[in-house]
C-alpha positions as CSV (number, residue, x, y, z in Angstrom):
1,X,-0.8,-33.5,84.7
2,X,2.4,-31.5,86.5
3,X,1.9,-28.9,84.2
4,X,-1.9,-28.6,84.3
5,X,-1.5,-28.4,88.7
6,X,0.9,-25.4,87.8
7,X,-1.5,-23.9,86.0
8,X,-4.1,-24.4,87.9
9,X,-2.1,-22.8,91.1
10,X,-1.1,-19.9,89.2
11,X,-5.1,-19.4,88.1
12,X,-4.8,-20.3,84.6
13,X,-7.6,-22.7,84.0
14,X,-8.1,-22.6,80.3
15,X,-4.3,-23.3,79.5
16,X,-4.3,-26.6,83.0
17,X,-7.3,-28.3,80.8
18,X,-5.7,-27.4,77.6
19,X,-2.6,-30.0,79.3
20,X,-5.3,-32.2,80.5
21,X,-9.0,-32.0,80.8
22,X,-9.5,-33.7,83.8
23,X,-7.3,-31.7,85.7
24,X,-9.4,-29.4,87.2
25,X,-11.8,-31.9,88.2
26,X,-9.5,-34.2,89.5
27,X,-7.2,-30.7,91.6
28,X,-10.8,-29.5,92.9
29,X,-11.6,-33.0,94.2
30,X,-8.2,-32.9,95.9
31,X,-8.1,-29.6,97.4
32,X,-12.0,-30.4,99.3
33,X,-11.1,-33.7,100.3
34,X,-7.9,-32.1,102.0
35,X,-9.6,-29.3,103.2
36,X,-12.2,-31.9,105.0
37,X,-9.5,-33.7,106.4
38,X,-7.5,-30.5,107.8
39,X,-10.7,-29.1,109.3
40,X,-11.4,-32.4,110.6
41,X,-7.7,-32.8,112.3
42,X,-7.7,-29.6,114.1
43,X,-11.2,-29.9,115.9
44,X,-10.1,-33.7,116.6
45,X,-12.9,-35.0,114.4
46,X,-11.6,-38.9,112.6
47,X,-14.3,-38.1,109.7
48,X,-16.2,-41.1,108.5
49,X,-17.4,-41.1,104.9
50,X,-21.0,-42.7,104.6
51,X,-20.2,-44.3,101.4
52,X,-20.5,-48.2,102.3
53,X,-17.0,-50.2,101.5
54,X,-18.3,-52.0,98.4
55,X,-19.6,-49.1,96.9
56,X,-16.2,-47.1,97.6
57,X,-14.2,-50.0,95.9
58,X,-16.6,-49.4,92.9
59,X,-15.9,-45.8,92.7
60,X,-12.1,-46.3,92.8
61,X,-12.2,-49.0,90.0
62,X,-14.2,-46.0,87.6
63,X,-12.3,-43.3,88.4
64,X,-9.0,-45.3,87.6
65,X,-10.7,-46.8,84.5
66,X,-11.6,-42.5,83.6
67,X,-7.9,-41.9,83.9
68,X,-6.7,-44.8,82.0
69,X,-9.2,-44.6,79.2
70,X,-8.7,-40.9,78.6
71,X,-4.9,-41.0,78.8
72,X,-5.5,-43.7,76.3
73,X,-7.8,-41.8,73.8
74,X,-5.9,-38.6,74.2
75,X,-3.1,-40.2,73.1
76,X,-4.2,-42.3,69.8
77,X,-5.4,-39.2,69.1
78,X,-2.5,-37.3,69.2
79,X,-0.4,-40.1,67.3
80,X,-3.2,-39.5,64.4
C-alpha cells in the first residue's frame, strides 16, 4: 500500500493499482474526507456526518472485512 500512495502522489495510477487495487479508492476516500475536515476547521464548522451510529459501525466492519479479504485472496493467489 506505501508503494501504491507513492505512486499515486507522483500521478502514476496504473502502476499504484498494479501494487494494490484498492488503493486508489481507498487514497481518494482519504484525500475528500481530509479536505472536508480542513475546510470545515478553518470556517470553524465541527462537521456532523448524517450517517446514524449503527449504520457507521456497519460500514467500518465491511470496509475492514474488503481489506482483509482482498489482502487475503491477493495473496493465495500469488503463492499459486
Amino acid at each position: 500500500m506505501t508503494r501504491a500512495f507513492h505512486a499515486i502522489t507522483h500521478g502514476q495510477m496504473l502502476e499504484a493499482i498494479g501494487y494494490n487495487l484498492l488503493s486508489v479508492p481507498l487514497f481518494s476516500a482519504m484525500a475528500i474526507v481530509l479536505l472536508i475536515d480542513l475546510a470545515n476547521l478553518f470556517r470553524g464548522i465541527q462537521i456532523k456526518w448524517k450517517v446514524k451510529e449503527k449504520y457507521l459501525v456497519h460500514l467500518e466492519w465491511i470496509g475492514v472485512g474488503l481489506v482483509i479479504t482482498y489482502g487475503i485472496s491477493r495473496n493465495i493467489t500469488s503463492i499459486t
